[in-house]
C-alpha positions in Angstrom: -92.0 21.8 -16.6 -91.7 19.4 -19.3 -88.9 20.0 -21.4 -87.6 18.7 -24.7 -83.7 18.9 -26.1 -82.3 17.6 -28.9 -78.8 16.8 -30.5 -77.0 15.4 -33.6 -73.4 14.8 -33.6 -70.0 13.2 -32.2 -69.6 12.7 -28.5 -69.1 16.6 -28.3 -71.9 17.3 -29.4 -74.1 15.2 -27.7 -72.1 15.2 -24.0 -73.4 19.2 -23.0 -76.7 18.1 -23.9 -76.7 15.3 -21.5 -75.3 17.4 -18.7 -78.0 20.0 -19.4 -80.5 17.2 -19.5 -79.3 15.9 -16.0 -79.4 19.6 -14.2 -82.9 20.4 -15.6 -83.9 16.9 -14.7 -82.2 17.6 -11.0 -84.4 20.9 -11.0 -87.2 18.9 -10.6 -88.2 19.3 -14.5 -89.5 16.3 -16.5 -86.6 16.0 -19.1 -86.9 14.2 -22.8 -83.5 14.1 -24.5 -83.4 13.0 -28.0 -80.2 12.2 -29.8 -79.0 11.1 -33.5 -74.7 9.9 -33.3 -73.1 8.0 -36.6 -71.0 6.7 -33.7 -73.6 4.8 -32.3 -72.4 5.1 -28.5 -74.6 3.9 -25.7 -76.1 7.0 -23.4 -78.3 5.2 -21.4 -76.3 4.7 -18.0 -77.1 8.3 -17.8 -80.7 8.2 -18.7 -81.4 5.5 -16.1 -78.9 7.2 -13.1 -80.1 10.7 -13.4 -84.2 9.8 -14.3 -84.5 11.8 -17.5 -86.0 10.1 -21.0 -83.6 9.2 -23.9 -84.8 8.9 -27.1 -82.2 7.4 -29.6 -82.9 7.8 -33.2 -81.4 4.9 -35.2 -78.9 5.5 -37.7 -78.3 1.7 -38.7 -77.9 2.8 -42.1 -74.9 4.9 -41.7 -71.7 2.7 -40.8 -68.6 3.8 -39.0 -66.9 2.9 -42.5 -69.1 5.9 -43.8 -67.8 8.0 -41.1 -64.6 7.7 -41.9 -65.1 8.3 -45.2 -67.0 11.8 -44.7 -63.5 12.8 -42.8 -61.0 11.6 -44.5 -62.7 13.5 -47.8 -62.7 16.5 -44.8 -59.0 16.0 -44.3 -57.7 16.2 -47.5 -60.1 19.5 -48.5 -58.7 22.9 -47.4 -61.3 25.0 -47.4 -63.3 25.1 -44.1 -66.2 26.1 -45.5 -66.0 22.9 -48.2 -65.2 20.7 -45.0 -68.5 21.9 -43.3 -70.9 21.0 -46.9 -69.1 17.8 -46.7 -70.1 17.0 -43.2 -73.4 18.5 -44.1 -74.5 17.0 -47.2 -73.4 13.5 -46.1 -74.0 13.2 -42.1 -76.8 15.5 -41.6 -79.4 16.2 -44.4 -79.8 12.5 -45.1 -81.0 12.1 -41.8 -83.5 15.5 -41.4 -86.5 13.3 -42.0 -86.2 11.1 -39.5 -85.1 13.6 -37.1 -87.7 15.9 -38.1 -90.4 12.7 -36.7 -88.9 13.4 -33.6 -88.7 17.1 -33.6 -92.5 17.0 -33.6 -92.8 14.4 -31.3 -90.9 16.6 -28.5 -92.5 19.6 -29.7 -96.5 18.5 -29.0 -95.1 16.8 -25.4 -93.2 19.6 -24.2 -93.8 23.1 -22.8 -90.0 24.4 -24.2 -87.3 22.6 -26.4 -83.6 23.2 -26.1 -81.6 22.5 -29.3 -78.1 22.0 -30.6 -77.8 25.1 -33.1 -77.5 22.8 -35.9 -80.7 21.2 -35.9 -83.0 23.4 -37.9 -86.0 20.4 -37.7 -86.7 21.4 -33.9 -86.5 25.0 -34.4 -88.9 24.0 -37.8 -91.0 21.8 -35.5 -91.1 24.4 -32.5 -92.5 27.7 -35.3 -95.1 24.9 -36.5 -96.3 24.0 -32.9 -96.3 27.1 -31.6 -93.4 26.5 -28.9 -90.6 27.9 -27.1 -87.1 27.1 -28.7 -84.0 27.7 -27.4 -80.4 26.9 -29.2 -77.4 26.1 -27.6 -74.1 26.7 -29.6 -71.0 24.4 -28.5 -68.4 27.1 -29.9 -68.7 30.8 -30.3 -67.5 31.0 -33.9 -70.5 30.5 -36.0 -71.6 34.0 -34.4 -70.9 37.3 -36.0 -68.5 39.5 -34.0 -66.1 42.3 -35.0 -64.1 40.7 -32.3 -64.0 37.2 -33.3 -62.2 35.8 -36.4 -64.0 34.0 -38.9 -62.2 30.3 -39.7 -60.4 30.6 -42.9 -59.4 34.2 -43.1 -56.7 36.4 -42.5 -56.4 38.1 -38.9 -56.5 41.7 -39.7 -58.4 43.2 -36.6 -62.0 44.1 -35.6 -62.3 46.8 -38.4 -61.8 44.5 -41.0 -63.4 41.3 -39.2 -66.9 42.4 -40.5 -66.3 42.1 -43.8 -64.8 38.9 -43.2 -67.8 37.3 -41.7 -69.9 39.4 -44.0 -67.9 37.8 -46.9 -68.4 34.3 -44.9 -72.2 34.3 -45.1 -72.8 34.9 -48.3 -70.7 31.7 -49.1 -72.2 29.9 -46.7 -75.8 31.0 -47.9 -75.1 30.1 -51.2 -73.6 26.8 -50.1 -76.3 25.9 -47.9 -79.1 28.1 -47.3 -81.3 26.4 -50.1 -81.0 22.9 -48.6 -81.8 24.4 -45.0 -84.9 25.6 -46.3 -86.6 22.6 -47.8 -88.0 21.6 -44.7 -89.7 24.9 -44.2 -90.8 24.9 -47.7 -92.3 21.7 -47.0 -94.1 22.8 -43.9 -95.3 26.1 -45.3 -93.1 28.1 -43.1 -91.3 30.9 -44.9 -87.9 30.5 -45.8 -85.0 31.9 -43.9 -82.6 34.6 -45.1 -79.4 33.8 -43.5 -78.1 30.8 -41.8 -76.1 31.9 -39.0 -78.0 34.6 -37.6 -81.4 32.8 -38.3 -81.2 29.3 -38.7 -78.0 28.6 -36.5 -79.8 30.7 -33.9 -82.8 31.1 -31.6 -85.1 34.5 -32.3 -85.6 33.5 -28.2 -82.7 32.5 -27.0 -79.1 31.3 -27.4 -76.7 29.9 -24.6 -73.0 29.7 -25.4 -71.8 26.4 -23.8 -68.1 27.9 -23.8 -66.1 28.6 -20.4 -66.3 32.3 -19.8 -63.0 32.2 -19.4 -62.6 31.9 -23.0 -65.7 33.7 -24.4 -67.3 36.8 -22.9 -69.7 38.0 -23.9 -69.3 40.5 -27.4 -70.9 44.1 -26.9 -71.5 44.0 -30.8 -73.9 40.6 -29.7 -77.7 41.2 -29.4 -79.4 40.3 -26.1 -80.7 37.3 -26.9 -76.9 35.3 -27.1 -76.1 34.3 -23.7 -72.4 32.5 -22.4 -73.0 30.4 -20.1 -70.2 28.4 -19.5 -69.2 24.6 -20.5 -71.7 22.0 -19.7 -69.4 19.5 -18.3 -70.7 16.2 -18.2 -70.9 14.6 -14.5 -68.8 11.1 -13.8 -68.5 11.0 -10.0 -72.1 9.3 -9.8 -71.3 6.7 -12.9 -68.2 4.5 -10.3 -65.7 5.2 -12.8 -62.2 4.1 -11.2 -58.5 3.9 -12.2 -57.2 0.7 -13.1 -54.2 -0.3 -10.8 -52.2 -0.9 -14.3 -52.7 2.8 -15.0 -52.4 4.0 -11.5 -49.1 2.1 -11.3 -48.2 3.7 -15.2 -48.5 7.2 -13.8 -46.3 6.6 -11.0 -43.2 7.9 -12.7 -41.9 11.5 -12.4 -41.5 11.2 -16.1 -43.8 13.7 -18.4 -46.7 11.7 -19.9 -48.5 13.1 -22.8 -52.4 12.0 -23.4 -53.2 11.1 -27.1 -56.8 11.0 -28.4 -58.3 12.6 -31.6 -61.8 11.5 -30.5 -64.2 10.8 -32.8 -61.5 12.4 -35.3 -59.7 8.5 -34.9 -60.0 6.1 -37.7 -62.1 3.2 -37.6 -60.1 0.8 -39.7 -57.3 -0.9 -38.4 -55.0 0.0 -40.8 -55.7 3.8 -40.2 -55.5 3.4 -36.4 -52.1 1.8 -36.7 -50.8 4.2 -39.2 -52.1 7.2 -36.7 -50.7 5.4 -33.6 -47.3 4.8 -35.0 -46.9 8.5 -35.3 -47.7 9.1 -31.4 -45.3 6.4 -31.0 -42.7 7.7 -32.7 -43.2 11.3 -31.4 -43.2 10.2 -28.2 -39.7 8.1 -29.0 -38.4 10.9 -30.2 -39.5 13.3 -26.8 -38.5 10.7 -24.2 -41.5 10.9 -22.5 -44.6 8.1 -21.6 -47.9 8.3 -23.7 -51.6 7.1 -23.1 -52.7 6.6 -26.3 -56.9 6.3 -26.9 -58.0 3.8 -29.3 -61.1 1.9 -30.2 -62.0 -0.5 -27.4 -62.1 -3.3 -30.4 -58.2 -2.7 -31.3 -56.7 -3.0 -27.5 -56.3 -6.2 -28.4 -53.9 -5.4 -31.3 -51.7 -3.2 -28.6 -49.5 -4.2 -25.8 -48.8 -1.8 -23.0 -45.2 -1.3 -21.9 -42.9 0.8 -19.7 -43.9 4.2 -21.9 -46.7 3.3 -23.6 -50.1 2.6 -22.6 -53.5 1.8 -24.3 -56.7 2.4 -23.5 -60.4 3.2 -24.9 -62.4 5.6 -23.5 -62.0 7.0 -20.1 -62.9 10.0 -18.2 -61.5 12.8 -19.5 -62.0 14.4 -15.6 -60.2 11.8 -14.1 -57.2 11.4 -16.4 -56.6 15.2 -17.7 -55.3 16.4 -14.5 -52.5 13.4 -13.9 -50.9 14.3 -17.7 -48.7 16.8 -18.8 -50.0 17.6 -22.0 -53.2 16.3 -23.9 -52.4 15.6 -27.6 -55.6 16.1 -29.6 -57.8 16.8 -32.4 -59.5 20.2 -31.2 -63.0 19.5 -30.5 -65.2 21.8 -28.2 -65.7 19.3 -25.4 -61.7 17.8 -24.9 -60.7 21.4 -25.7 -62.6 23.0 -22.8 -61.7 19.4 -20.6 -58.4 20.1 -20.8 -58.7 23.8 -19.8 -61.1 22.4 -17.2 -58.4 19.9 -16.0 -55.5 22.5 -16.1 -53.7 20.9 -18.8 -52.0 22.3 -21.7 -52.8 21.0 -25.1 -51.7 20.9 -28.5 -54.1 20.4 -31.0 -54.1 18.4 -34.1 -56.5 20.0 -36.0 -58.7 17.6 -39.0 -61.6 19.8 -39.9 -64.7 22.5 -39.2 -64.3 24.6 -35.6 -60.8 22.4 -34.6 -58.7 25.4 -36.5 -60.7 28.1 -34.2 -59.9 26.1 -31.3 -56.8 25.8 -32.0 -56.0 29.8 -32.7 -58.2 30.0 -29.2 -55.8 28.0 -26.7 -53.0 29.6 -28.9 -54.4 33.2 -27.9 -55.1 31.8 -24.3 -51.5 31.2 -23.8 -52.3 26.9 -23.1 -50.7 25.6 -26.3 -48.5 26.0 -29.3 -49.7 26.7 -32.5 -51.7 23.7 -34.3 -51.1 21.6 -36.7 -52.9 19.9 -39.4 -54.2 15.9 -39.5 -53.6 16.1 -43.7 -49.3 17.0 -43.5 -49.2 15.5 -39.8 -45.4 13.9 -39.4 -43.5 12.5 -35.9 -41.1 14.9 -36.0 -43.0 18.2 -36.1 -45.4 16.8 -33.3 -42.6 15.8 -31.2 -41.0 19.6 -31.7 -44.3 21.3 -30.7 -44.6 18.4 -27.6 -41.0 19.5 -25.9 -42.1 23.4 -26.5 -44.9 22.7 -24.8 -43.1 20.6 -21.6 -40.6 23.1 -21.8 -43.3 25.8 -21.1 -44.1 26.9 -17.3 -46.2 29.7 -18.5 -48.0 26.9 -20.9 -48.7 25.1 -17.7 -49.2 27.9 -15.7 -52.0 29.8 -17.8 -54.0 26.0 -18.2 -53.5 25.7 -14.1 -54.9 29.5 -13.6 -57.9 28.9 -16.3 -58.7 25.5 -14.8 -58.8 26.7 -11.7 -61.5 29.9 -12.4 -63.6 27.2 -14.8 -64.1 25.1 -11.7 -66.4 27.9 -9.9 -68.2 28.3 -12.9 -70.8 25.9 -13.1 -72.1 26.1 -16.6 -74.8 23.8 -16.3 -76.3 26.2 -13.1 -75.7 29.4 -15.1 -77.8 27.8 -18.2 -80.6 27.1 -16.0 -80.8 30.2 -14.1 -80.8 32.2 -17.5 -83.2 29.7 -18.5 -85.4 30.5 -15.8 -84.8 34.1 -15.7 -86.0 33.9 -19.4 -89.0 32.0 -19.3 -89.5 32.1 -15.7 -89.7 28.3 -15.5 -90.7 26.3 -12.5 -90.6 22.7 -11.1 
């Protein structure tokens, strides 16, 4: 079957897609994945490994100096849902036409298309063409549930959690439904009524790429939302290996603590040093050894020592399960690789879904409560560090959840529900 996907984002959001991509693509299925990232990464060691087509839009117009900009106005703003219309307005709707090209591109070439819940231009594309859409959400709290807490408001219990989310829409309508609806206006479709339960989601069918072990699934949830677990990117075919430096690093029987905020990290070298002079110091004041991530253009700038060392990306499958702790910014994919790795973490939160994370690993039992990028200081990250070293029922629950998310195969369950759905074949 030929199948289309496609995916706007950071690295978090584009990483399930690919591992999707490669099962369906392992299925025997003729796979086209088509991806939009401010961050400009290259994906195509994975496209030429695993056989499937990558389609990468260009973005040349957005710079990593924009990025940065986009969250550090996130940062400082409180609000959540003022944090998401700034991500929005200024890393997404200037880029729905030319991600709308490609929407219909995959659309009259494919039998099905598979979308990150976001995009709105393939599930647009899909009603236009007359094709089978399915949307894949990357975190389970953009989905209205008496059991799940909206971002942003008070915990009060499933009684009162409707009116919370009910509450939550209407803001969110009013912030963005217009500007979601263009396109459709555009198209001559008719306009949606309500983002989250119609734009943010499939009338076919939505997969919830989150570990069941930390979603099931809600009995207030209609049929059509399926968990399936996390689509975990593969690495052992990609010859990714330790470096003897690091291997030699991790020798000690001291704790090391693993420091990355992801694509949360400032680009500018002045930011990067003001950000890694607080894991320094945090780590000074824990007495234990750090890996810090940083941007493969500042190693340079940084000199690895006897607790200390730097390095740019790497693995998070490989290095996860020889820390202690993983420090870090709360996004869906390093939050479920830790878990996956059976590592605690502590989460730093900067904007959007990294608050709900960080109330999630909290509930699970794996972490301390988070804290905030904007009032972020050495000495309260080094306080919540030694809780969490000084934690075996930290470690223990992140051991015990690792352990079940290992047999769960997220990328399988996808496709079976995928096939059960459409009854899809080779």
């Amino acid at each position: 079957m030929k199948i289309g996907i496609q995916t706007w984002g950071s690295e978090g959001d584009i990483r399930p897609f690919i591992a999707l991509a490669i099962g369906l693509q392992q299925e025997g299925h003729q796979v086209t994945l088509a991806l939009i990232e401010p961050e400009n990464r290259d994906y195509q060691k994975y496209a030429d490994n695993f056989g499937f087509k990558l389609i990468k839009i260009p973005i040349d117009d957005y710079s990593l100096e924009d990025l940065e900009q986009v969250i550090q106005d996130c940062i400082s703003e409180k609000n959540p849902i003022t944090q998401a219309k700034i991500i929005i307005n200024e890393g997404y709707f200037p880029l729905v036409d030319r991600m709308y090209k490609v929407s219909e591109e995959l659309c009259q070439n494919n039998e099905l298309v598979i979308r990150h819940f976001f995009l709105h231009t393939l599930q647009a594309a899909a009603e236009k063409f007359g094709v089978q859409e399915v949307s894949v959400n990357i975190a389970h709290n953009s989905i209205p549930s008496k059991n799940i807490l909206l971002s942003g408001f008070p915990n009060l219990g499933k009684w009162i959690n409707p009116i919370s989310w009910k509450i939550g829409r209407k803001v969110i309508n009013k912030a963005l439904l217009e500007e979601f609806n263009k396109l459709r206006k555009r198209e001559n479709l008719p306009p949606k009524k309500d983002l989250m339960t119609e734009i943010w989601a499939s009338e076919t069918l939505n997969l919830i790429a989150v570990s069941r072990e930390i979603c099931k699934k809600q009995d207030d949830w209609e049929k059509l939302y399926e968990v399936c677990g996390f689509l975990n990117t593969p690495t052992e075919d990609l010859n990714f290996e330790f470096p003897q430096s690091l291997e030699k690093f991790l020798e000690s029987d001291e704790p090391t603590v693993y420091f990355s905020f992801g694509s949360m990290m400032p680009t500018s070298a002045v930011k990067i040093r003001e950000t890694v002079e607080i894991f320094r110091e945090a780590t000074n004041l824990v007495g234990c050894k750090a890996i810090i991530q940083i941007a493969e253009t500042e190693l340079r700038n940084y000199q690895n020592g006897e607790n200390f060392y730097f390095l740019s990306y790497f693995p998070y499958s490989l290095i996860f399960p020889k820390c202690n702790l993983v420090v870090h910014h709360g996004g869906a994919g390093t939050t479920q690789s830790s878990l996956l790795a059976g590592t605690p973490s502590l989460i730093v939160a900067h904007l959007a879904d990294q608050f709900f994370w960080g109330e999630e690993l909290h509930r699970l039992g794996v972490s301390p409560k988070h804290l905030l990028r904007r009032t972020l200081k050495a000495e309260d990250l080094a306080a919540r560090i030694k809780t969490v070293l000084a934690s075996p029922e930290m470690k223990e629950n992140a051991k015990s959840i690792g352990q079940k998310m290992k047999n769960e195969n997220g990328v399988q369950n996808a496709i079976k529900i995928l096939q059960k759905k459409f009854g899809i074949k080779k």
